[in-house]
C-alpha positions in Angstrom: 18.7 7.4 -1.1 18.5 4.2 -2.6 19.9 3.5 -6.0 18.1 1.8 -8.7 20.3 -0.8 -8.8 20.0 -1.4 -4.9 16.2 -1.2 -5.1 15.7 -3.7 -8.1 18.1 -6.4 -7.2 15.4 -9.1 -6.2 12.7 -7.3 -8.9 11.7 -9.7 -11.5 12.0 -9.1 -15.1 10.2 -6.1 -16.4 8.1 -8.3 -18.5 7.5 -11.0 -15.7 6.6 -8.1 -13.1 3.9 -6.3 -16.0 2.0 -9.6 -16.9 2.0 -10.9 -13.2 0.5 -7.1 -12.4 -1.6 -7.5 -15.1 -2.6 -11.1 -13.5 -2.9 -9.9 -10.0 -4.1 -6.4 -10.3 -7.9 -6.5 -8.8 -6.1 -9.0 -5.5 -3.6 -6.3 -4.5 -3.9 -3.8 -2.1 -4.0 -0.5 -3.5 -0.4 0.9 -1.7 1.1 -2.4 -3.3 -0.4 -1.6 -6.7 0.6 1.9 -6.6 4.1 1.3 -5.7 4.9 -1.7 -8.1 3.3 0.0 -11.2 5.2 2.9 -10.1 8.4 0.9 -9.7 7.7 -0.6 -13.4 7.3 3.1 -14.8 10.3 4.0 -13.1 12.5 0.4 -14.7 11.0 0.7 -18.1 11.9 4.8 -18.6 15.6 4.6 -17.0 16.7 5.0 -20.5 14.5 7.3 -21.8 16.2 10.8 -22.3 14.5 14.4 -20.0 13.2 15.6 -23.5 10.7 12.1 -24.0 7.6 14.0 -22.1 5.3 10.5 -22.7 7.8 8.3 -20.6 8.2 11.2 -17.9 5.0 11.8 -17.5 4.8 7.5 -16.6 6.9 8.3 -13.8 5.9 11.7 -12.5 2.5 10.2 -12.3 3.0 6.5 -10.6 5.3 8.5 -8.4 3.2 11.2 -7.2 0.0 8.9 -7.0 2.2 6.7 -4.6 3.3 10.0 -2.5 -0.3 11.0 -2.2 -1.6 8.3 -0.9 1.4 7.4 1.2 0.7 11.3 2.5 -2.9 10.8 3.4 -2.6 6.9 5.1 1.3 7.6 6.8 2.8 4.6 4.9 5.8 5.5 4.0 8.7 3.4 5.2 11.6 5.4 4.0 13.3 8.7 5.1 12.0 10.6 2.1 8.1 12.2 3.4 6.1 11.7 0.8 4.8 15.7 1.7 8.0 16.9 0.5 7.0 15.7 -3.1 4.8 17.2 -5.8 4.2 18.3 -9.2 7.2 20.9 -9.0 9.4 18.1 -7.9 12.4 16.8 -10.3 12.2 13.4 -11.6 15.2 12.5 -10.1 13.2 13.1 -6.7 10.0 11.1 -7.8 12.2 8.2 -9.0 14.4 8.6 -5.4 11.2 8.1 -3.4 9.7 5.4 -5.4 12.9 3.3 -5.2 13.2 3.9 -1.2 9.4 2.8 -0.8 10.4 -0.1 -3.5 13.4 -1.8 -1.7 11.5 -1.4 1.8 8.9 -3.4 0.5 10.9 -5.9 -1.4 13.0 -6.6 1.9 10.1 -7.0 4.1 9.8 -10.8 5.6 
């Protein structure tokens, strides 16, 4: 699995990323949109402790919206199936898959 750090290196700054999402939003395909505001939930809660529900629930959500999707269209580029995934799965799983899906994008040409 890829690490955060691994799948981040190139990302811009959290700010930078949410105001150019913000920008860019309605021109995106939807798998792009789904995975970047899902990599953005999973950057901005990396420090937020098991017991904050609000910021879990950011990443739960992005996460398993990306898996769905990825599911139903066969998009996903990493080893992770997005069908192993759902609303039973840790966090730690959910952040996992959207980093593996993040840093194959990011490193496309």
């Amino acid at each position: 699995m890829t690490d955060r750090v691994t799948a981040y290196d190139t990302a811009p700054d959290l700010y930078e990323e949410h105001q150019e999402l913000v920008r860019t939003m309605a021109q995106l395909p939807l798998r792009e949109r789904l995975l970047r505001r899902a990599a953005l939930a999973d950057r901005d809660t990396l420090t937020a402790p098991e017991e904050d529900g609000k910021a879990l629930q950011a990443i739960r959500s992005a996460a398993l919206k990306l898996a769905k999707h990825d599911q139903t269209h066969g998009t996903a580029a990493g080893p992770v199936a997005p069908a192993t995934l759902g609303a039973d799965s840790p966090t730690t799983d959910l952040r996992s898959y959207v980093r593996q899906e993040y840093a194959a994008w990011s490193s496309r040409p």
